[in-house]
Predicted model as a PDB file, atoms N, CA, C, CB and O in Angstrom, pLDDT in the B-factor column:
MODEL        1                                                                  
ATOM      1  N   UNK A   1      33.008  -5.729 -15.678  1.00 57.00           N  
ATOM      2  CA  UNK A   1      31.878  -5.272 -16.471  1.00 57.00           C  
ATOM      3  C   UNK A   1      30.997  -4.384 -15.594  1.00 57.00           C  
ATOM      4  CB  UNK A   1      31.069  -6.478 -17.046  1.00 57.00           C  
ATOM      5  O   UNK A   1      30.861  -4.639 -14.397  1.00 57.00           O  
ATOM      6  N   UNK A   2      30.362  -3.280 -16.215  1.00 62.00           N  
ATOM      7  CA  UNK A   2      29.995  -2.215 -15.455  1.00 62.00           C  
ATOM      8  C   UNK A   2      28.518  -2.318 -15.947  1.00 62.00           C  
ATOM      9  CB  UNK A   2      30.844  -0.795 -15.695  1.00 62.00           C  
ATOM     10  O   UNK A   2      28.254  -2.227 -17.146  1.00 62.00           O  
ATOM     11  N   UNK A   3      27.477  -2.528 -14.908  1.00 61.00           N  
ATOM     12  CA  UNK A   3      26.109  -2.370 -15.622  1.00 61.00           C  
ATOM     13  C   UNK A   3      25.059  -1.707 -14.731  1.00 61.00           C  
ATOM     14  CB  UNK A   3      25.543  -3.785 -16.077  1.00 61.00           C  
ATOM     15  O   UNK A   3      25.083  -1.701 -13.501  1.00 61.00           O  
ATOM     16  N   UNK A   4      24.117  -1.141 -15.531  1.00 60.00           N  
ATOM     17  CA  UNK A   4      23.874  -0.049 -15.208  1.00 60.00           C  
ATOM     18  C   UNK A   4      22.828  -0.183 -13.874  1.00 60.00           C  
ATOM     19  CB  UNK A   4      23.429   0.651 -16.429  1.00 60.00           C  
ATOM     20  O   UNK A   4      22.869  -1.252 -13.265  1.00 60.00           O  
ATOM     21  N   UNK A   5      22.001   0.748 -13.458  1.00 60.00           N  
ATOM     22  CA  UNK A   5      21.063   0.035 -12.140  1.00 60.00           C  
ATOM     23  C   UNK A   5      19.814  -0.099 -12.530  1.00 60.00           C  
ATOM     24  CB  UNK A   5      20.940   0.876 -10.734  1.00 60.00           C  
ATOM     25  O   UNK A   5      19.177  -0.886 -11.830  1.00 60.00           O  
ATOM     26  N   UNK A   6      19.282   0.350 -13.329  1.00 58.00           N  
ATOM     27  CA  UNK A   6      17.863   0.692 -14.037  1.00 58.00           C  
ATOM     28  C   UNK A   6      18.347  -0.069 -15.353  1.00 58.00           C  
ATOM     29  CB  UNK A   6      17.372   2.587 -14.261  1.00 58.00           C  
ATOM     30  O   UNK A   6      19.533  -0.037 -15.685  1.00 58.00           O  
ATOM     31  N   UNK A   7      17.059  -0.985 -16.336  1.00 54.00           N  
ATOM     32  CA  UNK A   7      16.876  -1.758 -17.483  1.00 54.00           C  
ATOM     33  C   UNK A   7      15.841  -1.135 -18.166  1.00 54.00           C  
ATOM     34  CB  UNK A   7      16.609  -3.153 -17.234  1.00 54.00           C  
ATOM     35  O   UNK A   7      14.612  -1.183 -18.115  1.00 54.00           O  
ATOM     36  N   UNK A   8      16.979  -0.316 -19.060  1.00 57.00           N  
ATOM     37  CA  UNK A   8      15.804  -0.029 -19.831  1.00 57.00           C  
ATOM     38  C   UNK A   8      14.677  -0.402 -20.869  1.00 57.00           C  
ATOM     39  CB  UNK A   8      16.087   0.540 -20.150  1.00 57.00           C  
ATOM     40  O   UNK A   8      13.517  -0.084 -21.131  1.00 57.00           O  
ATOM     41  N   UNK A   9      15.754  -1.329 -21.354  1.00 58.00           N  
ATOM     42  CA  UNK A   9      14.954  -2.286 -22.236  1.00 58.00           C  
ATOM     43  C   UNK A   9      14.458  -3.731 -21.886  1.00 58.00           C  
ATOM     44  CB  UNK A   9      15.704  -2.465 -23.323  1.00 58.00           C  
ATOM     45  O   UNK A   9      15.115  -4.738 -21.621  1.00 58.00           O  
ATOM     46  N   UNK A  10      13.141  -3.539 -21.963  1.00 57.00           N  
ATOM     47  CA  UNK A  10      12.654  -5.013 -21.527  1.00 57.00           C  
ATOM     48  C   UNK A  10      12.700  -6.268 -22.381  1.00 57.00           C  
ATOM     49  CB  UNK A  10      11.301  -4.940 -21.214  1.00 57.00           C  
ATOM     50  O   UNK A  10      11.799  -7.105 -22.433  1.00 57.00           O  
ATOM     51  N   UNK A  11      13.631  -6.300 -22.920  1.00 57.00           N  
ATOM     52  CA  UNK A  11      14.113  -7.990 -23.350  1.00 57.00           C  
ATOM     53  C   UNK A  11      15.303  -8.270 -22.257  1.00 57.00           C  
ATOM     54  CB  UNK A  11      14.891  -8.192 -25.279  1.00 57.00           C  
ATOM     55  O   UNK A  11      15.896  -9.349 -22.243  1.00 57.00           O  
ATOM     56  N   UNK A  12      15.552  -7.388 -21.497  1.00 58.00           N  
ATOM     57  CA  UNK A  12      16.546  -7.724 -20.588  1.00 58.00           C  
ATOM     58  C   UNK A  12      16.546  -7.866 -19.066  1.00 58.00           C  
ATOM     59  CB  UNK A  12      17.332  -6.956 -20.811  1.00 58.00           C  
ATOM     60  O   UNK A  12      17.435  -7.908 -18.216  1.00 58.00           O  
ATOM     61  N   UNK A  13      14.614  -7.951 -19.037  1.00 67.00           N  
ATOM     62  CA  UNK A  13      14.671  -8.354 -18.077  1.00 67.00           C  
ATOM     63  C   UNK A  13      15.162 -10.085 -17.722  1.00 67.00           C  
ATOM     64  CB  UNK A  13      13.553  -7.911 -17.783  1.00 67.00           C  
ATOM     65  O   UNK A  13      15.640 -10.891 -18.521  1.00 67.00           O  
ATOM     66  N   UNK A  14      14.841 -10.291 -16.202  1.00 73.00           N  
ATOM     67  CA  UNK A  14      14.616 -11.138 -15.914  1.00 73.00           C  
ATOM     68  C   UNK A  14      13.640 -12.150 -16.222  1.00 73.00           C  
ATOM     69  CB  UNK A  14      14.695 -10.868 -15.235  1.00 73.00           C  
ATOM     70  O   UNK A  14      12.516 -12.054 -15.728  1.00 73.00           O  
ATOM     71  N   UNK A  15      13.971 -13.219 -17.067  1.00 74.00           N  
ATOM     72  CA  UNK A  15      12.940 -14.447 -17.660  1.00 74.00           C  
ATOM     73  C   UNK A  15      12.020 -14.560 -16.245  1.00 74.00           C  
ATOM     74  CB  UNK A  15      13.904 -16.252 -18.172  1.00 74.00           C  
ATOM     75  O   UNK A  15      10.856 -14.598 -16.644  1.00 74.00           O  
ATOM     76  N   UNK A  16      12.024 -14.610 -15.177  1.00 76.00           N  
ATOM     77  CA  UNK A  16      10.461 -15.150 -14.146  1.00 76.00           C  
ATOM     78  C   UNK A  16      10.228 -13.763 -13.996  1.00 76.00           C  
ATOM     79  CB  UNK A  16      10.579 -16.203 -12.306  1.00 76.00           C  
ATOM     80  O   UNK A  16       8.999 -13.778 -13.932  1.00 76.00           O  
ATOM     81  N   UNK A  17      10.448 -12.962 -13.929  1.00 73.00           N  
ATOM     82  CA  UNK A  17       9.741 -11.393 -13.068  1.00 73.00           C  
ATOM     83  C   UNK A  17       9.073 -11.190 -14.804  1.00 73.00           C  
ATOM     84  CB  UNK A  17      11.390  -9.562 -12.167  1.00 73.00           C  
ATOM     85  O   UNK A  17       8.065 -10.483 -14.849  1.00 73.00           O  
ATOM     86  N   UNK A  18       9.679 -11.876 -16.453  1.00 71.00           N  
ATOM     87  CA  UNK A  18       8.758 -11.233 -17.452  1.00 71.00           C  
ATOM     88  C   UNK A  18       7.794 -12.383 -17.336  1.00 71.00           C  
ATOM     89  CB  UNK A  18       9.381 -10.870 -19.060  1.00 71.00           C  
ATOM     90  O   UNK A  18       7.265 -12.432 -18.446  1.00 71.00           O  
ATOM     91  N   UNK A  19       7.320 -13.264 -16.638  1.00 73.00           N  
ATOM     92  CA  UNK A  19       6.397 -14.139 -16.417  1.00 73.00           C  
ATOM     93  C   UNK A  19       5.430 -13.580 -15.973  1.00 73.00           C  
ATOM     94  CB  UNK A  19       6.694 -15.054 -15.737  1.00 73.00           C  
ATOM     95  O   UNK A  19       4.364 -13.772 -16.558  1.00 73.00           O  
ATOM     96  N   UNK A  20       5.467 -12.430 -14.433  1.00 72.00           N  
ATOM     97  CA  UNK A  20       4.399 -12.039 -13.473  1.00 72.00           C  
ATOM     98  C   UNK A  20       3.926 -11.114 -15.016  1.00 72.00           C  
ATOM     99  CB  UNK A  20       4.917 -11.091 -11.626  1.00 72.00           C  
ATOM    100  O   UNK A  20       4.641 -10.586 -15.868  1.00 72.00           O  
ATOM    101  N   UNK A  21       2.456 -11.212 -14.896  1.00 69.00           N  
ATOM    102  CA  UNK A  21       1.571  -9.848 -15.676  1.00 69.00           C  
ATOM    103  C   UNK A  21       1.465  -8.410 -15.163  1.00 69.00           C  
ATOM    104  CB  UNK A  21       0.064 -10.164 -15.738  1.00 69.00           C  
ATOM    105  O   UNK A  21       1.516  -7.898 -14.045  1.00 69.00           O  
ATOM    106  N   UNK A  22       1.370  -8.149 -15.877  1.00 66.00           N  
ATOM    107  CA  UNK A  22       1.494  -6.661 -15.160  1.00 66.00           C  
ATOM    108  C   UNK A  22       0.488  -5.894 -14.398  1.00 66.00           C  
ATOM    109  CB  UNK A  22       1.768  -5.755 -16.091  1.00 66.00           C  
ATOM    110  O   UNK A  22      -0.697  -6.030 -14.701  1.00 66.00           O  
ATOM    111  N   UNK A  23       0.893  -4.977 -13.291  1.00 63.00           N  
ATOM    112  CA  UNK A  23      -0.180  -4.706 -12.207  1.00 63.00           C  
ATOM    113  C   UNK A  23      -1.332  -4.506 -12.704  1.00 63.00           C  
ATOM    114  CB  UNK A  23       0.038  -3.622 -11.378  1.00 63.00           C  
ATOM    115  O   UNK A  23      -2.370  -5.159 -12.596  1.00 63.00           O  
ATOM    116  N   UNK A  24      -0.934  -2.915 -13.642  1.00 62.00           N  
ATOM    117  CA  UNK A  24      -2.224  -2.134 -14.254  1.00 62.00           C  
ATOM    118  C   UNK A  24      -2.963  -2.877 -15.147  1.00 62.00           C  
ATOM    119  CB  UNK A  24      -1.887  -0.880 -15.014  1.00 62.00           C  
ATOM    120  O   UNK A  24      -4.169  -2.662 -15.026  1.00 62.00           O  
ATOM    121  N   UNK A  25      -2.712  -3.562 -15.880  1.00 65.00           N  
ATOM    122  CA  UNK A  25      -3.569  -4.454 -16.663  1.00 65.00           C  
ATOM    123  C   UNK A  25      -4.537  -5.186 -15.862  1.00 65.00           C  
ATOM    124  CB  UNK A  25      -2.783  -5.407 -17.403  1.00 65.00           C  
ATOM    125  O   UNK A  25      -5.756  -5.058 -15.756  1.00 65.00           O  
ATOM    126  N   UNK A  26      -3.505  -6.177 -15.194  1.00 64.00           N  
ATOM    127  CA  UNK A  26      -4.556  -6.970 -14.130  1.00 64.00           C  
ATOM    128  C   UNK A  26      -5.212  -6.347 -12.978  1.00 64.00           C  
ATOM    129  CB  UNK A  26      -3.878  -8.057 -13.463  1.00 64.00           C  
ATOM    130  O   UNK A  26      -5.904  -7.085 -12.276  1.00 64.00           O  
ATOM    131  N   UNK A  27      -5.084  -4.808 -12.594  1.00 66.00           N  
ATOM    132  CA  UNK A  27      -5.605  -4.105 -11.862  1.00 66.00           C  
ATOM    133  C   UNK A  27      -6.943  -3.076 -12.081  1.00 66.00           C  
ATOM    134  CB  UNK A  27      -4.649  -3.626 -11.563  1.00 66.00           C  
ATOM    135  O   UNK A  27      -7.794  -2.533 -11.377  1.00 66.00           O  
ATOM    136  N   UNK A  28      -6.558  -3.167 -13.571  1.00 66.00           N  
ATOM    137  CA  UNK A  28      -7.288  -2.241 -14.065  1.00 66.00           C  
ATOM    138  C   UNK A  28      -8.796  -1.485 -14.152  1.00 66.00           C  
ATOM    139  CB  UNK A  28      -7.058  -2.520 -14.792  1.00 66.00           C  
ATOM    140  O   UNK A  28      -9.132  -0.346 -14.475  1.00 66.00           O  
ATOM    141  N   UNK A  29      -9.800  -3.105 -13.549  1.00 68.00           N  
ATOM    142  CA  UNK A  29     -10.975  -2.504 -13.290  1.00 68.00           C  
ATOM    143  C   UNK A  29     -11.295  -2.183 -11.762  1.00 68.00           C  
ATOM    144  CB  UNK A  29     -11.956  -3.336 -13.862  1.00 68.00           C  
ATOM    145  O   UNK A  29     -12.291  -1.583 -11.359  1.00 68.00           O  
ATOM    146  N   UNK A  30     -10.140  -2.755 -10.903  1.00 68.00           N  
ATOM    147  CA  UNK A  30     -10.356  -2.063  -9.595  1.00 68.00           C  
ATOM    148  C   UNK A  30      -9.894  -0.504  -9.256  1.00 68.00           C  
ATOM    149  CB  UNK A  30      -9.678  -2.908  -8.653  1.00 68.00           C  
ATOM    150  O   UNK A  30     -10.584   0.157  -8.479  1.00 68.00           O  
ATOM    151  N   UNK A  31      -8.953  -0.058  -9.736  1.00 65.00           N  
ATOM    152  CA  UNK A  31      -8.752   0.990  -9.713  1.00 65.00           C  
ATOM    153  C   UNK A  31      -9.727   2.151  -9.868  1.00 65.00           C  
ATOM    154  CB  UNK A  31      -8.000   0.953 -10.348  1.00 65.00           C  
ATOM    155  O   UNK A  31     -10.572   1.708 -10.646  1.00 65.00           O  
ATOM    156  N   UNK A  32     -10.020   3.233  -9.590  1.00 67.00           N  
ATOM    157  CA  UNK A  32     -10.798   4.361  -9.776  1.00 67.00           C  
ATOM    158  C   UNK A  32     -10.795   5.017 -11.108  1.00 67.00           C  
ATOM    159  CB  UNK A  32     -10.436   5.251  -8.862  1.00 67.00           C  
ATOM    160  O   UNK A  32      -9.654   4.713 -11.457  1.00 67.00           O  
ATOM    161  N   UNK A  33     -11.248   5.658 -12.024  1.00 69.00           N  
ATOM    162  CA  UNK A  33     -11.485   6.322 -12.984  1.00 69.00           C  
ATOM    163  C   UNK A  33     -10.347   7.767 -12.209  1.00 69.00           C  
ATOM    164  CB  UNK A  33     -13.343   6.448 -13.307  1.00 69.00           C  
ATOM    165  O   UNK A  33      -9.195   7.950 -12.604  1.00 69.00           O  
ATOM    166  N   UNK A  34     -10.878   8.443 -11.326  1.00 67.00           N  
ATOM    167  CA  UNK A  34     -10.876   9.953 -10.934  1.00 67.00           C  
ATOM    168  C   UNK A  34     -10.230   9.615  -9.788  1.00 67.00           C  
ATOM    169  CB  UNK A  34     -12.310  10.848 -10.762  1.00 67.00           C  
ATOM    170  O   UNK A  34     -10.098   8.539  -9.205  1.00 67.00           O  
ATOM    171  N   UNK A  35      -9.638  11.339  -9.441  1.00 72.00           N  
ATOM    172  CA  UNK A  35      -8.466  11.266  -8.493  1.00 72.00           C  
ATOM    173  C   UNK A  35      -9.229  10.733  -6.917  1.00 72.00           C  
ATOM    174  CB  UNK A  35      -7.617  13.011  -8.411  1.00 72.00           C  
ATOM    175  O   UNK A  35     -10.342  10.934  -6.431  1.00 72.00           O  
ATOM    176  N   UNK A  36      -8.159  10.066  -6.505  1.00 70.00           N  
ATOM    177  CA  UNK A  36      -8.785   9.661  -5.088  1.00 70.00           C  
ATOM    178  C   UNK A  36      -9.135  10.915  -3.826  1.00 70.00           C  
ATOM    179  CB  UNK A  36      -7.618   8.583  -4.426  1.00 70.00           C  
ATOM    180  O   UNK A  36      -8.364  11.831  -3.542  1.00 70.00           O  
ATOM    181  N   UNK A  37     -10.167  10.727  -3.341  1.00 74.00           N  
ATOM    182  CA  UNK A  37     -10.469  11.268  -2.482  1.00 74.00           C  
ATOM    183  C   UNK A  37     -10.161  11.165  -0.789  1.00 74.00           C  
ATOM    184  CB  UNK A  37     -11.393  11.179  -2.831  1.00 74.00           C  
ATOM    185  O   UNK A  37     -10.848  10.524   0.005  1.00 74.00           O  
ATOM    186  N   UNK A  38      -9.158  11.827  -0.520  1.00 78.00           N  
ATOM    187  CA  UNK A  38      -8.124  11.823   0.902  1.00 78.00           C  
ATOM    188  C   UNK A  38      -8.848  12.207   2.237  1.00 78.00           C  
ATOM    189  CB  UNK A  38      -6.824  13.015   0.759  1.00 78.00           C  
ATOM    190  O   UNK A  38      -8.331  11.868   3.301  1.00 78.00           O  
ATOM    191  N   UNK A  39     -10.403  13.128   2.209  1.00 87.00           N  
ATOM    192  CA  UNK A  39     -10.761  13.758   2.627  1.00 87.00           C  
ATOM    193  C   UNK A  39     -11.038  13.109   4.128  1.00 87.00           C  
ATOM    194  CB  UNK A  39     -11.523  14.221   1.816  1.00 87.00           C  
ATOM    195  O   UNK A  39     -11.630  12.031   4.178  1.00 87.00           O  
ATOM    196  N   UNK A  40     -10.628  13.740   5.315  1.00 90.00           N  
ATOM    197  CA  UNK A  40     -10.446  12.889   6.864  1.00 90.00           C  
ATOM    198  C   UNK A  40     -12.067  12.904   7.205  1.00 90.00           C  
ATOM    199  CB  UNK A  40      -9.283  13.898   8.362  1.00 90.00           C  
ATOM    200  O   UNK A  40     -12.567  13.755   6.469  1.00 90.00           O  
ATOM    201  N   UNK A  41     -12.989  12.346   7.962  1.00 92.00           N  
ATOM    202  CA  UNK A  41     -14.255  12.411   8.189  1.00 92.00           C  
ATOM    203  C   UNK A  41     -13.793  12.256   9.697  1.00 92.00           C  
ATOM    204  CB  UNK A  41     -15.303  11.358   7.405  1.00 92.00           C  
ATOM    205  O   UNK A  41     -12.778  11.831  10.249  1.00 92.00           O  
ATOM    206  N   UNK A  42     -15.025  12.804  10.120  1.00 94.00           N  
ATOM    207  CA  UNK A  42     -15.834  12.842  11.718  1.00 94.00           C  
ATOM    208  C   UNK A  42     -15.360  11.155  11.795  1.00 94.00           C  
ATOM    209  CB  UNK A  42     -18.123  13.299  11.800  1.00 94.00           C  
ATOM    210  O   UNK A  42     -14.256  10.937  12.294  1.00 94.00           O  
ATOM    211  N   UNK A  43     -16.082  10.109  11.367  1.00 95.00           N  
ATOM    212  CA  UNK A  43     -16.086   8.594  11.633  1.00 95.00           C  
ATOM    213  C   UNK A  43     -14.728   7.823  11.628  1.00 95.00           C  
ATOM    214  CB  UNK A  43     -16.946   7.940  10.586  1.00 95.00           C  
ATOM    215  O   UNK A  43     -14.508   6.890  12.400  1.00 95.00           O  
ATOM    216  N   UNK A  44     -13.297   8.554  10.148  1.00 94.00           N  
ATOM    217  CA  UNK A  44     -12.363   8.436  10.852  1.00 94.00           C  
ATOM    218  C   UNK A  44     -11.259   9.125  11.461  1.00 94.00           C  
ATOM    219  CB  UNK A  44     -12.105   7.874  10.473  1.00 94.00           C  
ATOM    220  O   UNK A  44     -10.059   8.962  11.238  1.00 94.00           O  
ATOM    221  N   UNK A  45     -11.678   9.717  12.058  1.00 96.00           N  
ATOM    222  CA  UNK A  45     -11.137  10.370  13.506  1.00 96.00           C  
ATOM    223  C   UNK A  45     -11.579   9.972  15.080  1.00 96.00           C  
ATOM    224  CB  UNK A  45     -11.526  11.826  13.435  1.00 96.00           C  
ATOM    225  O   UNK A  45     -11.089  10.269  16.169  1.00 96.00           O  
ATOM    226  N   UNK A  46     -12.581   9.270  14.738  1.00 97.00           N  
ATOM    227  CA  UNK A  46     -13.552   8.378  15.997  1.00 97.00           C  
ATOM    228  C   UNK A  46     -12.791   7.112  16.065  1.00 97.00           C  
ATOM    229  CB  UNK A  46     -15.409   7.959  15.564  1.00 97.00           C  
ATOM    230  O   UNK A  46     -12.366   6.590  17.095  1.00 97.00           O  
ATOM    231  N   UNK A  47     -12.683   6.740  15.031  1.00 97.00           N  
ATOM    232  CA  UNK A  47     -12.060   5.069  15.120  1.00 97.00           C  
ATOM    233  C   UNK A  47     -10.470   5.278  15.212  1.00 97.00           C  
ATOM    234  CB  UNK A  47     -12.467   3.957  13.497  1.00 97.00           C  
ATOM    235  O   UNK A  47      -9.885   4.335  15.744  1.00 97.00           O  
ATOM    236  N   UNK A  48      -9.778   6.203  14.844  1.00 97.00           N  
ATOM    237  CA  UNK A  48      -8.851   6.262  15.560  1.00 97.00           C  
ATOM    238  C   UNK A  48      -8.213   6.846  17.196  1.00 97.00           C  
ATOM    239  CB  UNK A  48      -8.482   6.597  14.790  1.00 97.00           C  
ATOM    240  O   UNK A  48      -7.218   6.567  17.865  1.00 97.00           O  
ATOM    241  N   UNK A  49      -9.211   7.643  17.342  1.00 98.00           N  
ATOM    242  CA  UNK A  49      -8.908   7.773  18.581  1.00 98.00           C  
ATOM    243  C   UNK A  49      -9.732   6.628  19.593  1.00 98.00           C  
ATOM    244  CB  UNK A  49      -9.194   9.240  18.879  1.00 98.00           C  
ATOM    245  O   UNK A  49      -9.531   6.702  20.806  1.00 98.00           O  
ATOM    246  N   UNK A  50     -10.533   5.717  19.124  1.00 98.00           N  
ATOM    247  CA  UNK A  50     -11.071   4.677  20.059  1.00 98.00           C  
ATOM    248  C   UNK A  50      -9.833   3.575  19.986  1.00 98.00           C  
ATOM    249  CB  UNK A  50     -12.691   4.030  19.535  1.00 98.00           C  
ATOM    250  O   UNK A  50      -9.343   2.871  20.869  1.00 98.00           O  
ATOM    251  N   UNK A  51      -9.538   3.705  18.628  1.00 98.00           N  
ATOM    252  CA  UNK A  51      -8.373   2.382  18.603  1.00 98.00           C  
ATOM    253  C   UNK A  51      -7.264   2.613  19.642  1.00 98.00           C  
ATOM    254  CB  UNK A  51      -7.513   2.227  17.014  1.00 98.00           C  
ATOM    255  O   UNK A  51      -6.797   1.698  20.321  1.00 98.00           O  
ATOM    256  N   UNK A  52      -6.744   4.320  19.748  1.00 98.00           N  
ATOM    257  CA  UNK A  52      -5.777   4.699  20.768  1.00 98.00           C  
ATOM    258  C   UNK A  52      -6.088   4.749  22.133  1.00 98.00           C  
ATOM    259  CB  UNK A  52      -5.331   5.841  20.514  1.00 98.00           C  
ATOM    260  O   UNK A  52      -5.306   4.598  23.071  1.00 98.00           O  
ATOM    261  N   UNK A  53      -7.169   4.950  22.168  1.00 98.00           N  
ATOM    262  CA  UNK A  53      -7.732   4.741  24.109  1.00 98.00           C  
ATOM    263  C   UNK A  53      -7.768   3.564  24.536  1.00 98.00           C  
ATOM    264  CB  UNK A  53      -9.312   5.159  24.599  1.00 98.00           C  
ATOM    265  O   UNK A  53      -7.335   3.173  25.619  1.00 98.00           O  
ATOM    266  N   UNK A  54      -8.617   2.541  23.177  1.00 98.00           N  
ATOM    267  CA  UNK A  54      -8.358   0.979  23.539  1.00 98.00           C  
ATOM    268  C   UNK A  54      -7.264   0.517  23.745  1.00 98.00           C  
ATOM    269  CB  UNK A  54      -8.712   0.142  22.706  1.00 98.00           C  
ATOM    270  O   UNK A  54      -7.150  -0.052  24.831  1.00 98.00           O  
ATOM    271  N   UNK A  55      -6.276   0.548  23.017  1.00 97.00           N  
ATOM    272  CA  UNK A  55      -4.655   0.683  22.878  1.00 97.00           C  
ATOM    273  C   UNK A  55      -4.241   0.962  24.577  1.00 97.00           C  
ATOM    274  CB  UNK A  55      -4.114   2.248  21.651  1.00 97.00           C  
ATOM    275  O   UNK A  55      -3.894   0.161  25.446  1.00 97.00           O  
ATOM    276  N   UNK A  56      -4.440   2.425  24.616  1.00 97.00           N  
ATOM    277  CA  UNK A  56      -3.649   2.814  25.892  1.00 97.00           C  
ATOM    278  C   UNK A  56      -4.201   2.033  27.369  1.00 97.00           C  
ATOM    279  CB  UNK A  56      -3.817   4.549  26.053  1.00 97.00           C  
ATOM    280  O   UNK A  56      -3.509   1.770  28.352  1.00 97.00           O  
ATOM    281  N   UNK A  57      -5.801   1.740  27.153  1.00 98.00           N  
ATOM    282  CA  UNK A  57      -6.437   0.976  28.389  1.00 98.00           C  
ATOM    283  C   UNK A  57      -5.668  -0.649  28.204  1.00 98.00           C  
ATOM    284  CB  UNK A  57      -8.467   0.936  28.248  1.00 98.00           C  
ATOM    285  O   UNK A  57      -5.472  -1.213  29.279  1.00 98.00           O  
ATOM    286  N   UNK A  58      -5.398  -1.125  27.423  1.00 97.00           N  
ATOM    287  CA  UNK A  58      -5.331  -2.268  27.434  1.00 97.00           C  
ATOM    288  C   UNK A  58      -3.684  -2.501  27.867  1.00 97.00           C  
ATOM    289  CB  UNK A  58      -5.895  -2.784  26.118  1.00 97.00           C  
ATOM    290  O   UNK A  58      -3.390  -3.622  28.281  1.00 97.00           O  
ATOM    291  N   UNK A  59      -2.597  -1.450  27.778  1.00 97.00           N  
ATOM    292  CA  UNK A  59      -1.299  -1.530  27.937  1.00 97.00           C  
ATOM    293  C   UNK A  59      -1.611  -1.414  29.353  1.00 97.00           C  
ATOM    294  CB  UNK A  59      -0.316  -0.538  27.189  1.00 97.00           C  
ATOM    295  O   UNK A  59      -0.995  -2.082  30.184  1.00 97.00           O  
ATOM    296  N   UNK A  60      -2.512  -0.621  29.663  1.00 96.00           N  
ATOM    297  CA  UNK A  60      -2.565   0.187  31.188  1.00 96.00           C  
ATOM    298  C   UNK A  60      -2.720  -1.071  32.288  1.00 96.00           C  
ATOM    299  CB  UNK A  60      -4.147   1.429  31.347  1.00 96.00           C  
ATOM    300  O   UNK A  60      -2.026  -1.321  33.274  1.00 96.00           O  
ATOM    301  N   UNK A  61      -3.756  -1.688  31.811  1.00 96.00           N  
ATOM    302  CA  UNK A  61      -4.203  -2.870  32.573  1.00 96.00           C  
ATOM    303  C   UNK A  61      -2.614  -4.222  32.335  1.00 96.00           C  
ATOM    304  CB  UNK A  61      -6.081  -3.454  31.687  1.00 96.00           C  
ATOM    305  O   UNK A  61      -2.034  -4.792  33.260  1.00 96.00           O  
ATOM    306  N   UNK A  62      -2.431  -4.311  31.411  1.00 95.00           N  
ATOM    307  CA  UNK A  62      -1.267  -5.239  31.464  1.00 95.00           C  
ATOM    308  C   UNK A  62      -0.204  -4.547  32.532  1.00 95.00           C  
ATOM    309  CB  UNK A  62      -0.581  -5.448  29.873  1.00 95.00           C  
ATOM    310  O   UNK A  62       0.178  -5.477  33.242  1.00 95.00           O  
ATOM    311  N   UNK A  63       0.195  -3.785  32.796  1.00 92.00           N  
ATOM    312  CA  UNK A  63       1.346  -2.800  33.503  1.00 92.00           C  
ATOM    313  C   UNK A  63       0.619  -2.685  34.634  1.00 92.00           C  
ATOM    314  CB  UNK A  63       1.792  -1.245  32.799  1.00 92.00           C  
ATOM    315  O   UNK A  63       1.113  -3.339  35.552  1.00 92.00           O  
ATOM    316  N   UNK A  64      -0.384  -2.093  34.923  1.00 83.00           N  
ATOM    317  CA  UNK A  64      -0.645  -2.299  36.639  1.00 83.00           C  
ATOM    318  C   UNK A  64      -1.559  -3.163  36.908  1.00 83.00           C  
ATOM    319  CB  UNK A  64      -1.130  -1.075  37.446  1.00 83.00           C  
ATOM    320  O   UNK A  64      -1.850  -3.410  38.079  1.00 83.00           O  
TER     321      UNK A  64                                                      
ENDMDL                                                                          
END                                                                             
């Protein structure tokens, strides 16, 4: 029997995975209205390069 990889119809799912509720519903008032905003700031570009100096001082000191 040959079946397919994708279900398209949902009476065929799985009885416990049609138990979980669904994300967007139960997600729905956390999510944003409007498209997300990606935009990099001054503050994080600071915290990542402190996280990488902390990072590199702290390997530095374990090694010598």
């Amino acid at each position: 029997m040959r079946r397919s990889l994708v279900l398209t119809d949902d009476g065929r799912r799985h009885w416990l995975r049609a138990m979980i509720p669904n994300r967007r519903k139960f997600f729905s008032d956390l999510l944003p209205d409007g498209p997300a905003d990606w935009r990099l700031t001054g503050s994080d570009v600071r915290g990542v390069t402190t996280a990488y100096f902390a990072t590199f001082a702290a390997v530095l000191a374990f090694i010598v």
